[in-house]
C-alpha positions in Angstrom: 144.0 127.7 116.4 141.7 126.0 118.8 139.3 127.8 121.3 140.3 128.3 124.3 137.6 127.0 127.3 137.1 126.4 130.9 135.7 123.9 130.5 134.8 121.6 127.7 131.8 122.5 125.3 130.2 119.1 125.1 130.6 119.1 128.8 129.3 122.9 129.5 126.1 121.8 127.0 125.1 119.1 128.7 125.8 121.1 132.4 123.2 123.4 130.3 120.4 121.8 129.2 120.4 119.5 131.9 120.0 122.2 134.2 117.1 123.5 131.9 115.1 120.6 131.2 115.0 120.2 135.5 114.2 123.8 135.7 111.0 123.1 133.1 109.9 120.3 135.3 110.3 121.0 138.9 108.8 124.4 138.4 106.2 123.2 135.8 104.0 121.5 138.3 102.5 124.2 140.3 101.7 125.7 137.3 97.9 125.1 137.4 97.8 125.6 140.4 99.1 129.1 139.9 97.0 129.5 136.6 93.6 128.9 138.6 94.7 131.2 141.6 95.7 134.2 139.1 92.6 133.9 136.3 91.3 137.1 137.2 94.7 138.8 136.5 94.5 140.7 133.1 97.2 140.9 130.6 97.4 143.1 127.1 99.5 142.5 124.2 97.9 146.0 122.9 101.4 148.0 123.5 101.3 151.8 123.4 103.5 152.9 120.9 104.7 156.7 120.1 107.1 156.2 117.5 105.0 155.5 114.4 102.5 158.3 114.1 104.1 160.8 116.3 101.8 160.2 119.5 100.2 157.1 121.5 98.1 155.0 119.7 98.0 151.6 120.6 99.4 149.0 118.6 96.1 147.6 117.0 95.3 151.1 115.8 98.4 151.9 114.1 98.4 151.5 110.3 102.1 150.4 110.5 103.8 147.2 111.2 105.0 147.6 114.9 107.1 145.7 117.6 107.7 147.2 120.8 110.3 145.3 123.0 110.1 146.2 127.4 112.6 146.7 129.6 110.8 143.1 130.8 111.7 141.1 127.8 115.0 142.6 127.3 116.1 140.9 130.9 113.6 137.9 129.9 116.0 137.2 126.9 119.1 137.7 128.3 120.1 140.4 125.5 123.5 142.4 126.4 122.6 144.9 124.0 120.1 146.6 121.8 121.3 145.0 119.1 120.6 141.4 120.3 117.6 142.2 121.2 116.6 143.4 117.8 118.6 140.6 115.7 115.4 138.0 116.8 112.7 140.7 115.9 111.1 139.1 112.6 112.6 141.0 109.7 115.7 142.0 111.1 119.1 140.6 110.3 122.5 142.2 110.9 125.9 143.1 110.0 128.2 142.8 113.1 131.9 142.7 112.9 132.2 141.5 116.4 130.1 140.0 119.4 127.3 141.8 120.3 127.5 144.3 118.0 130.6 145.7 118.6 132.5 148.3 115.9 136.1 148.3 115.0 136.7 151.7 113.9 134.2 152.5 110.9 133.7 149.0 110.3 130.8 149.4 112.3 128.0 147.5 112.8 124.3 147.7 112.0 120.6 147.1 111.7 118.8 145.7 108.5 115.2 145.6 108.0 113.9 143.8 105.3 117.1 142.9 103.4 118.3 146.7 102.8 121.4 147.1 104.4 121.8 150.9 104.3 117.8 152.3 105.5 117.3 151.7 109.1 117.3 154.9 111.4 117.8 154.9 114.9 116.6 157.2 117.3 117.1 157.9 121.1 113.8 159.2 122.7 112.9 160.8 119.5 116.5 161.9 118.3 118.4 160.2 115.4 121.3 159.1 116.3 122.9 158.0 113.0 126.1 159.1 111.7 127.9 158.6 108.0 124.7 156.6 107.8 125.4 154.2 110.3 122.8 153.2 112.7 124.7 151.7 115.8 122.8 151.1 118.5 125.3 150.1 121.1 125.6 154.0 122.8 123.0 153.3 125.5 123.5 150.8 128.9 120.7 148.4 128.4 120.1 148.6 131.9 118.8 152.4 130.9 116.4 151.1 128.0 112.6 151.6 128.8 111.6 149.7 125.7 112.4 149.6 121.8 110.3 150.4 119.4 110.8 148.9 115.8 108.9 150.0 112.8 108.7 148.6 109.8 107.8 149.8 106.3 109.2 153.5 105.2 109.5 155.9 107.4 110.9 159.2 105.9 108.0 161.1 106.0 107.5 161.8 109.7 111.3 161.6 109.9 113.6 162.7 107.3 116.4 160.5 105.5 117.6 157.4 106.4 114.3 155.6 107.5 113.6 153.9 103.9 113.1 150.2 105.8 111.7 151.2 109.2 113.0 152.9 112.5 114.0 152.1 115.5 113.3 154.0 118.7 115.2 153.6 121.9 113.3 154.9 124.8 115.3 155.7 128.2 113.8 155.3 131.7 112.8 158.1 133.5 114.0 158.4 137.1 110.9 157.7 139.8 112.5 158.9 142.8 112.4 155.8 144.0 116.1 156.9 145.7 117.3 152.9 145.0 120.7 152.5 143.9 121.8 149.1 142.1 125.2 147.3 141.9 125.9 144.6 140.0 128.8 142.3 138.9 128.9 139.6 136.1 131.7 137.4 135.2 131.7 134.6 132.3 134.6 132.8 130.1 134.5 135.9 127.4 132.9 138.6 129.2 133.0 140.8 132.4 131.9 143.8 133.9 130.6 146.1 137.1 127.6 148.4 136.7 126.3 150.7 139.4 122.8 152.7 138.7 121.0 155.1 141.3 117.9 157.3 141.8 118.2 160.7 143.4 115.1 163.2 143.3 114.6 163.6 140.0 118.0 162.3 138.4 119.2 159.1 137.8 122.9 157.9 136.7 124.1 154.9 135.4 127.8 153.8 135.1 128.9 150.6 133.8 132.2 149.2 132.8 132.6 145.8 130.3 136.3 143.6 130.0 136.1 142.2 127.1 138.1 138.9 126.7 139.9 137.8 123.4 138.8 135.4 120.8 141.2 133.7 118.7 139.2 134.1 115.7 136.0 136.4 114.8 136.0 135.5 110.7 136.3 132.2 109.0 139.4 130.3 108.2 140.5 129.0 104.6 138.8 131.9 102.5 140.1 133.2 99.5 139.3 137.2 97.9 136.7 136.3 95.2 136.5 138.5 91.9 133.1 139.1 90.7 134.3 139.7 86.9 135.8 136.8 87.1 134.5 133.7 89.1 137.0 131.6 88.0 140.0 133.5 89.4 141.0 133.0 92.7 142.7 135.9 94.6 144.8 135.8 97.6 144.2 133.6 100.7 142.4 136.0 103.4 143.7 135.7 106.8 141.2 135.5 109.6 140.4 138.0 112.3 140.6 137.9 116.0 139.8 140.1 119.0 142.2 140.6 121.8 141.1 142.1 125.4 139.6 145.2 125.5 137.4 147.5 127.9 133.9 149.2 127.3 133.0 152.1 129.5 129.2 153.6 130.1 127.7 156.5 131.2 124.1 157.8 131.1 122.8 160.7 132.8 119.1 161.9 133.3 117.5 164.4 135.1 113.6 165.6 135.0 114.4 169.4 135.1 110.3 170.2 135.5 107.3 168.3 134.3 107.9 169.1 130.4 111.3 169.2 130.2 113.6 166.3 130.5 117.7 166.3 130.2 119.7 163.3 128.9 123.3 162.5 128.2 125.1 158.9 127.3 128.7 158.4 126.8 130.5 155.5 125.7 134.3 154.7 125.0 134.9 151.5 123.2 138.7 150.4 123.3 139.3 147.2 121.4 142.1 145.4 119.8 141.9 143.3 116.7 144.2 140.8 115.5 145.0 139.4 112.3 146.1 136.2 112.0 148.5 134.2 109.4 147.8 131.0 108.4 149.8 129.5 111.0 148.4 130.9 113.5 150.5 134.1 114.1 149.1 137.7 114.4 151.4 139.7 111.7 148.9 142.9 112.2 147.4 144.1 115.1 144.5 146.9 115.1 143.9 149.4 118.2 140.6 151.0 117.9 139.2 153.5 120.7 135.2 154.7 120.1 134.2 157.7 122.0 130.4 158.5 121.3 128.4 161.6 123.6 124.5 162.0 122.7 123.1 164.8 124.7 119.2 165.1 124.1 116.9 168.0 125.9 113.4 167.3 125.2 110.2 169.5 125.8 106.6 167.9 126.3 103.8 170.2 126.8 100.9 168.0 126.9 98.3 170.2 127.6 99.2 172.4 124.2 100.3 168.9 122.3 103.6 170.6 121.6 107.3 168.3 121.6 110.2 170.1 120.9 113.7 168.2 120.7 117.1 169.3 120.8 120.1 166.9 120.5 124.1 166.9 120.1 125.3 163.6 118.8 129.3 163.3 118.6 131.3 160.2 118.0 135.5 160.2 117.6 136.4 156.9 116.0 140.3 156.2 115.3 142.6 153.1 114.9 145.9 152.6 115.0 147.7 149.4 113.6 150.9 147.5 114.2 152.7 145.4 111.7 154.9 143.1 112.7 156.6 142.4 109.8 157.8 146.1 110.1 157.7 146.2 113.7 156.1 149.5 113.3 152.8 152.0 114.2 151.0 153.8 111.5 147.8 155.4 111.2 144.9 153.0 109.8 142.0 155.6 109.9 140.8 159.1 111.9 137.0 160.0 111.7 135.5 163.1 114.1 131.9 163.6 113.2 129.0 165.4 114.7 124.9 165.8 114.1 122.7 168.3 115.5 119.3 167.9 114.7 116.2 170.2 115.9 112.6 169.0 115.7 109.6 171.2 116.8 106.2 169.7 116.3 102.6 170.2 117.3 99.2 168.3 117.6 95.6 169.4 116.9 92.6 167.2 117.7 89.4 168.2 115.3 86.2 167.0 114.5 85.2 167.0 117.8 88.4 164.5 118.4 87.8 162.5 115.5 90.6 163.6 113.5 94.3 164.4 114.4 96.6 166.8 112.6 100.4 166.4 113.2 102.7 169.1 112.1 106.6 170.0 112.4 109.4 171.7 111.7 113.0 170.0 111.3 116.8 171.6 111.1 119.9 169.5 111.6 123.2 169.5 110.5 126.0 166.8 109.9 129.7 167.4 110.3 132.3 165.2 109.5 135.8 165.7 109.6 138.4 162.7 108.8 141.8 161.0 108.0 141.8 157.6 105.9 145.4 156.6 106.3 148.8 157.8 106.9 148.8 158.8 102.8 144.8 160.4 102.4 144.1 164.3 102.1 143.1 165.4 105.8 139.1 166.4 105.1 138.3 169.7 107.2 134.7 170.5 108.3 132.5 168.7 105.6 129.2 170.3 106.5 125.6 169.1 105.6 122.7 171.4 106.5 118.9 170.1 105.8 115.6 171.9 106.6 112.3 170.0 106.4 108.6 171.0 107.3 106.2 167.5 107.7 102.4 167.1 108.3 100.3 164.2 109.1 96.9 164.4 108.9 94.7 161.2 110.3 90.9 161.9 109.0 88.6 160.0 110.4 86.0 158.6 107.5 83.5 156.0 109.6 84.0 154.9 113.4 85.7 152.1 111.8 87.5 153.1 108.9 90.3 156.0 109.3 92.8 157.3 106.6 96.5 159.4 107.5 98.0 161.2 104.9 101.4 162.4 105.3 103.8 164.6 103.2 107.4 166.0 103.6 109.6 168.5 102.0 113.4 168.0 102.6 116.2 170.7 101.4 119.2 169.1 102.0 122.7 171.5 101.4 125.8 170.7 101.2 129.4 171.3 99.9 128.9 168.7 97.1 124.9 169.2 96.0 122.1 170.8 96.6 118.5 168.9 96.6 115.0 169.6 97.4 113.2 165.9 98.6 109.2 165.8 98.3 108.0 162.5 100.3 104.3 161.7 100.0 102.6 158.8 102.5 99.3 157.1 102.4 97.6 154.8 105.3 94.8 153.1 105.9 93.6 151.5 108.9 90.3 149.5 109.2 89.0 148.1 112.5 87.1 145.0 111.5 86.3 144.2 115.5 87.2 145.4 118.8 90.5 142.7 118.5 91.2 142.8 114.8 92.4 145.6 112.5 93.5 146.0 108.6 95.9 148.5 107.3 98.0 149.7 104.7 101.4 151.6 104.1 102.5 152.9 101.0 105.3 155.7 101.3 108.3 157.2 99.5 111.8 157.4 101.5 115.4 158.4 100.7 118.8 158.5 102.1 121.6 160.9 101.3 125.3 159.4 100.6 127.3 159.4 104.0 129.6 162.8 103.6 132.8 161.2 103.9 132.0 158.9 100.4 132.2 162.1 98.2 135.9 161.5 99.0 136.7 158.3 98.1 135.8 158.4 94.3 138.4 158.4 91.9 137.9 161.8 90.2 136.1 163.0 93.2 133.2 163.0 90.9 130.8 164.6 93.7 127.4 164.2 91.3 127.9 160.8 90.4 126.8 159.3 93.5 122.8 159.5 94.0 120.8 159.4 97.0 118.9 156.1 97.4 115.2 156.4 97.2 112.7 154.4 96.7 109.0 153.3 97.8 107.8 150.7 99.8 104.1 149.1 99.6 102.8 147.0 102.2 99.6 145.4 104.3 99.0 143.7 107.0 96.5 142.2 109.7 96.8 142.4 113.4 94.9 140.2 115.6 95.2 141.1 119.1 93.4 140.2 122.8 94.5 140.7 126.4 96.4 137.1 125.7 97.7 136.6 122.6 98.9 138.8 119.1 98.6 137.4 115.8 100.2 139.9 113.1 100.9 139.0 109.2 102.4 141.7 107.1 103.0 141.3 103.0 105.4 144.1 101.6 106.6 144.9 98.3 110.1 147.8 98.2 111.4 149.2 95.3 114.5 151.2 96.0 116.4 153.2 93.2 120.2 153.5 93.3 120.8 151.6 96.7 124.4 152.0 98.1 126.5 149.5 96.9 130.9 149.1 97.5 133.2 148.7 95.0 136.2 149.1 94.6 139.3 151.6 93.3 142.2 150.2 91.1 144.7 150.7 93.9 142.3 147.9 96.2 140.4 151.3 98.4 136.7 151.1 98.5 134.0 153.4 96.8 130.9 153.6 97.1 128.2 153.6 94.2 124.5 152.6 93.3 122.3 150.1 92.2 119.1 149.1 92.7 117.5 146.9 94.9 113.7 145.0 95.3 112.3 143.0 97.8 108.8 141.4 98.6 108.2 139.1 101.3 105.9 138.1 103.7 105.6 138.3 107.6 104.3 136.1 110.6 104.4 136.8 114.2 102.6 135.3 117.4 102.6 136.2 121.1 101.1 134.0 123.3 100.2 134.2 127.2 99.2 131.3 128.5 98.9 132.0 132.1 100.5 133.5 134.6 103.8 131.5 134.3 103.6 130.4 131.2 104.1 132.6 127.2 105.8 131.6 124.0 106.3 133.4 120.8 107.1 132.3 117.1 107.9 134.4 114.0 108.6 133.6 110.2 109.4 135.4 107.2 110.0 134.8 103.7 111.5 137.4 101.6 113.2 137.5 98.0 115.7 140.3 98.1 117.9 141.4 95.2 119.8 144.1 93.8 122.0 144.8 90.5 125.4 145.3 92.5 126.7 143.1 89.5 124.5 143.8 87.0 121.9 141.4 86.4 119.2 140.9 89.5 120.7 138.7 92.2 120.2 137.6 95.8 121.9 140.1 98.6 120.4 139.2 101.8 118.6 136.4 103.9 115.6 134.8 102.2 114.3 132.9 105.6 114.1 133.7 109.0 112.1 132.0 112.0 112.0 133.3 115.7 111.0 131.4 119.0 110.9 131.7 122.6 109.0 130.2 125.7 109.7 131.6 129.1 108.7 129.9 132.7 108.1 132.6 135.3 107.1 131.4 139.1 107.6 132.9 142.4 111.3 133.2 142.5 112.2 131.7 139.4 112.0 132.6 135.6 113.5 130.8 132.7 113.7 131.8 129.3 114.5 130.0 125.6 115.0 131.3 122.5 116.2 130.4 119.2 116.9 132.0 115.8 117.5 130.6 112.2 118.1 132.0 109.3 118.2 130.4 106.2 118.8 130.9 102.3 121.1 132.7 102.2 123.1 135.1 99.8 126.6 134.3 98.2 129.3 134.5 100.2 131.8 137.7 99.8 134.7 135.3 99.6 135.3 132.2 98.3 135.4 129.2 100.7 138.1 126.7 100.6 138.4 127.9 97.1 134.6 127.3 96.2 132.2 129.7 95.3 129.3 128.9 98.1 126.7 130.5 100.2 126.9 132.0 103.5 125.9 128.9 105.7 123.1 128.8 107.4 122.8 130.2 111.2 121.4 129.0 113.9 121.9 130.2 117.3 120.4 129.1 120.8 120.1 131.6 123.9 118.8 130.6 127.0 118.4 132.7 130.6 117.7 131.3 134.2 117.4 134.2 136.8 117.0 133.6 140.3 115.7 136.1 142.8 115.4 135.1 146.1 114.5 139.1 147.6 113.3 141.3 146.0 116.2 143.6 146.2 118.5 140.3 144.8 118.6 138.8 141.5 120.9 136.2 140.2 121.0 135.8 136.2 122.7 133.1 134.4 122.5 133.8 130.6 123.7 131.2 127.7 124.8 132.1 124.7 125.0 130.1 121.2 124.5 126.7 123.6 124.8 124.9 120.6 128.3 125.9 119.9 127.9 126.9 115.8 130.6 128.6 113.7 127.8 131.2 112.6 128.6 133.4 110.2 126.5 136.9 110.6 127.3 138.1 107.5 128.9 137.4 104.0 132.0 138.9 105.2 131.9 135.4 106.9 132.4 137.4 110.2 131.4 134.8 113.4 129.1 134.9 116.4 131.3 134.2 119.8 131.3 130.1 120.3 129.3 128.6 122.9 129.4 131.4 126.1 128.2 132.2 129.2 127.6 135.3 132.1 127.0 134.7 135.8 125.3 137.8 137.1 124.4 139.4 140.2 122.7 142.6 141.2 121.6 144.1 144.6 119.2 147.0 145.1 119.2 149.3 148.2 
């Protein structure tokens, strides 16, 4: 089937970068001019991050590799989501069944760090959002986003299961009674939506609602099943995907109810419709998915005692329906209801006349799950999994230079299937070699429980036979950083026993099971400001992950990555470039055209030109994928969008 455009590619790429090479030069010239006039402007690199000891340090003195993404650079890159903001963070990759991250069902997307598909937890101001183990990100209007926070290395310690690779913080905005309300409208040839946001005393509200426009295919043609016993055998010819039009509402709530506690509450309903296609060309099965996700968070800050206390409700309802046309008929394809609640109390001490910090908490939580497979599976009733943890930190000062934090964990997970008591020791070191440069290290233990609903799918319901994946991750790094420019370089070695793997039943349903997995790798990042219109940043990695998923040790994920971007801010204008590659990579799921190959390489090309001529007036043109690529984002062979764009405007008032 060909792609359907407005107009032509070729043309639309030349329109493109036409209209960004003149951008670079017109503006370019005054420059100087502007550089000279702002030199006694200061800038910082030095983020303040809360996420990765439990309270603000700044970035050079945290023993832990962090990235912290504004509100700013979110608009400065032209992300539409979390999630694309995160896929060009250096040692990130994803799994994304559709554009910009969106789920089908339980064929949900999600964030990798450092090769491991299943170990990445995400939280909203504090509060995991994960469910089943996945760690969608897509529940939150990007226009509410504060910053992200992304650390790297194991994180289980200060935050239970699920953080073996790293964690990723969402923070909200917090209304300013600035009483502004902002409307906006975007149009493009996939995409459209409204949004409408406003201030009111201490509340804000933010609605937004996307169209999504249909794609006549979202996986790659002429792929055949492959058979890992057997990589001589071909299997049946597997039919691409599609997407049809769909519609994406948002809502998030906030309100400051006094000056410790805060009140949030984001809602999102996803309806989507996927396509399968024959060879032809014809659709001979059509999927009907509708999301519904609620994440209600009340959080407690009492800063003069240094005690947090956070309470949160996460919910999502995930069902699809499917139509086959052969049959001319409905059925159900799957039903999932599931539910956290998760508890965390925690307090701060300063000793040693301030020299020393102790960090201590208390966690409960509680996952439900409740679902339906297919039209044939048992109905699974209130699945219930209880945890209690206690968790201390203690950062001890040695020299003025020269600190050490070391944290423990214990974990007592319950549920219907097993019982299990989790001990999680950390150790790091941070050295500040001079008033820009620090050392550290990071060596902890992490683990992550199966999702409840996998205790189902094994053949003799074998409840024991599926072990949580744990593991240890060892890792140091240097971090260079001025009021101009961040140089960071991390080296990391993980070792993760019994890693969550898929397989599959006789009768074709999937399991899941363990192996192991190992991956060492090393990490290069670099921010710089030049002026006051001018920054750039670039990023490498090179990893070598593995795991046993077929017995002997063998490549799973992405060896190479790099990152770039340069944005142009003057005046009225601000122009923005970024590019990802990643390279090396694993085998292929299925085979291609009959061959047993790798996942091609991707490459993908963003740009973003905003113009705002008031203050109160923006206009935002965002490219996506300029250089047109059949990308495929995972070895499912699943594809970025082609080449696409989104016209925006927004007024304030």
């Amino acid at each position: 089937m060909k792609k359907q455009y407005l107009v032509k590619p070729v043309v639309w790429k030349k329109m493109c970068l036409s209209l960004l090479v003149a951008n670079y030069l017109f503006f370019s010239g005054g420059s100087a001019l502007a550089a000279a006039k702002d030199q006694g402007e200061t800038f910082t690199l030095d983020s303040v991050v809360v996420t990765a000891q439990r309270s603000e340090t700044r970035d050079l003195n945290t023993p832990a590799s962090v990235t912290v993404i504004s509100a700013a650079e979110l608009k400065e890159t032209g992300a539409l989501s979390v999630f694309d903001a995160l896929e060009h963070t250096v040692g990130f990759n994803s799994i994304s069944y559709g554009p910009a991250g969106t789920d089908y069902g339980m064929s949900s997307s999600r964030t990798i760090i450092r090769g491991l598909e299943k170990g990445v937890l995400v939280l909203v101001n504090g509060s995991p959002i994960n469910l089943l183990n996945y760690n969608g990100s897509n529940g939150i209007p990007l226009e509410a986003v504060e910053k992200v926070e992304i650390i790297k290395g194991a994180g289980s310690t200060l935050y239970g299961a699920e953080a073996l690779a790293g964690v990723v913080n969402i923070i909200t905005k917090k209304p300013g009674n600035s009483g502004q309300t902002t409307v906006g409208i975007s149009g493009g040839n996939y995409n459209r939506n409204w949004s409408v946001s406003s201030e009111f005393g201490k509340s804000a509200i933010y609605l937004k609602r996307e169209y999504i426009g249909d794609v006549d295919r979202t996986s790659r043609y002429n792929i055949t099943t492959n058979d890992k016993k057997d990589k001589t055998k071909d299997n049946k010819a597997v039919q691409p995907y599609g997407l049809d039009k769909g519609t994406k509402d948002s809502f998030y709530f906030t309100t400051q109810l006094s000056d410790e506690l805060n009140f949030n509450w984001s809602y999102t309903d996803l309806q989507s419709n996927r396509p399968r296609y024959n060879a032809d060309g014809s659709n001979y099965i059509r999927y009907k998915y509708d999301d519904v996700r609620n994440n209600f968070n009340l959080s407690y800050d009492d800063k003069n005692n240094n005690f947090k206390s956070v309470l949160s409700f996460n919910k999502r309802h995930a069902f699809a329906d499917k139509y086959t046309y052969k049959d001319k008929s409905w059925g159900i394809s799957e039903r999932y209801d599931m539910y956290g609640i998760n508890w965390d109390n925690q307090k701060t001490w300063q000793l040693r006349d301030d020299r020393d910090t102790l960090i201590a908490g208390v966690t409960l939580a509680q996952e439900h799950y409740n679902g339906l497979l297919n039209s044939t599976a048992v109905n699974y009733n209130n699945a219930l999994r209880n945890s209690f943890a206690v968790y201390g930190a203690y950062t001890y000062s040695v020299t003025p230079k020269f600190s050490t934090t070391l944290g423990l964990r214990e974990n007592v997970i319950d549920d219907y299937a097993t019982r299990k008591n989790v001990f999680l020791p950390q150790i790091q070191t941070l050295y500040k070699i001079n008033e820009h440069t620090s050392w550290y290290t990071n060596i902890g233990k992490a683990f992550e429980m199966p999702a409840l609903n996998q205790y189902f799918t094994k053949q003799n319901t074998d409840f024991n036979k599926i072990k949580p994946q744990q593991g240890w991750t060892y890792e140091t790094g240097i971090k260079v950083i001025d009021n101009n420019q961040s140089f960071k370089a991390a080296v990391y070695h993980m070792n993760i026993k019994d890693q969550f793997i898929w397989r599959k039943n006789p009768d074709n349903t999937d399991y899941m099971d363990n192996a192991d997995f190992k991956n060492t790798g090393v990490e290069l990042e670099y921010e710089k400001i030049l002026n006051a219109n001018w920054k750039y940043n670039l990023g490498f990695s090179y990893s070598n992950p593995k795991n046993t998923e077929n017995g002997p040790w063998e490549q799973c994920n992405s060896r190479i990555q790099t990152t770039a971007g340069i944005t142009y801010n003057q005046a009225k204008w601000l122009t923005n470039l970024n590019f990802l590659f990643l390279g090396d990579r694993e085998e292929s799921y299925y085979r291609i055209n009959g061959q047993i190959s790798d996942v091609p390489d991707r490459v993908q090309l963003n740009a973003t030109i905003r113009y705002q001529p008031e203050r109160n007036q923006s206009v935002v043109l965002n490219l996506y994928n300029i250089l047109d690529r059949d990308n495929s984002v995972n070895k499912y062979e699943n594809l970025d969008l082609p080449f696409n764009w989104v016209l925006s405007y927004n007024y304030t008032f």
